[in-house]
N, C-alpha and C positions, 0 to 999 in steps of 0.2 A: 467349518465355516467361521470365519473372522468377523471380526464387529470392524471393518477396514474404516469407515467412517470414526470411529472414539480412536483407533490407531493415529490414522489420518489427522487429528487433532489434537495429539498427542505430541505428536512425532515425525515429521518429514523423514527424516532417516530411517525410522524403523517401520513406516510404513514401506521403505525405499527395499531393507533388507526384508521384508515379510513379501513383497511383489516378488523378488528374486526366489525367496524360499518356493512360491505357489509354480514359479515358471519351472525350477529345476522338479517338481515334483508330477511338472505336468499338467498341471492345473487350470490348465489354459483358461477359467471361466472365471475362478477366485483369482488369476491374475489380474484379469482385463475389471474386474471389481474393483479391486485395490488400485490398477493404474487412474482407473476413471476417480476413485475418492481421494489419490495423491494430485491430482489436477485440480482438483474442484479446492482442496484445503489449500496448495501453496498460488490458485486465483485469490481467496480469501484474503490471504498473507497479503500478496501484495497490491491489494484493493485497500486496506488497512496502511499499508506503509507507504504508499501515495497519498491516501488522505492525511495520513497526520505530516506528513512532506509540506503538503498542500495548504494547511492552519497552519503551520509553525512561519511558512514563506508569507503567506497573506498578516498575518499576526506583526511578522518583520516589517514591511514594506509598508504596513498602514500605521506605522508608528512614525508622528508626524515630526518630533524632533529626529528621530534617525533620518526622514526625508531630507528635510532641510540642511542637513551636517552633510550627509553622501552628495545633494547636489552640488552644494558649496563648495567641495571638495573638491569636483569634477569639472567646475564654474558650468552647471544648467541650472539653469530654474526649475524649483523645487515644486515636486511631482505632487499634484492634487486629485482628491478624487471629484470625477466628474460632479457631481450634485453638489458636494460641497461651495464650488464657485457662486453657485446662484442660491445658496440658501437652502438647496432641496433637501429636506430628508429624506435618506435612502434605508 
């Protein structure tokens, strides 16, 4: 029996060739193990690399001298956050 979970988070890869290793051995049980905690870690992955995608774009686009430079660039009128017009704190 594999610890397929601490593999799995380890390693994509060598979780990849340890699912291979269980299937040519037969293993059909410790396969479908390891396929299910190869899924579950590379959701993790990129649950993780959406989110910091997701700060890094938000972090951009709310920096208000880069607003005013890209609209100016583009001739629009330079992109505001909602509450800000009226003074709201958000």
């Amino acid at each position: 029996m594999r610890d397929w979970q601490q593999i799995a988070v380890e390693s994509h890869y060598l979780t990849a060739v340890g699912v291979k290793e269980a299937l040519e051995a037969g293993d059909i049980h410790e396969t479908l193990r390891g396929i299910d905690e190869l899924i579950d870690a590379m959701r993790r992955s990129e649950q993780r690399a959406v989110r910091s995608q997701f700060v890094r774009l938000m972090t951009h686009t709310s920096s208000g001298t880069h607003n005013r430079r890209t609209a100016r660039q583009a001739g629009l009128p330079p992109l505001t956050m909602p509450g800000r017009r009226f003074g709201i704190r958000v």
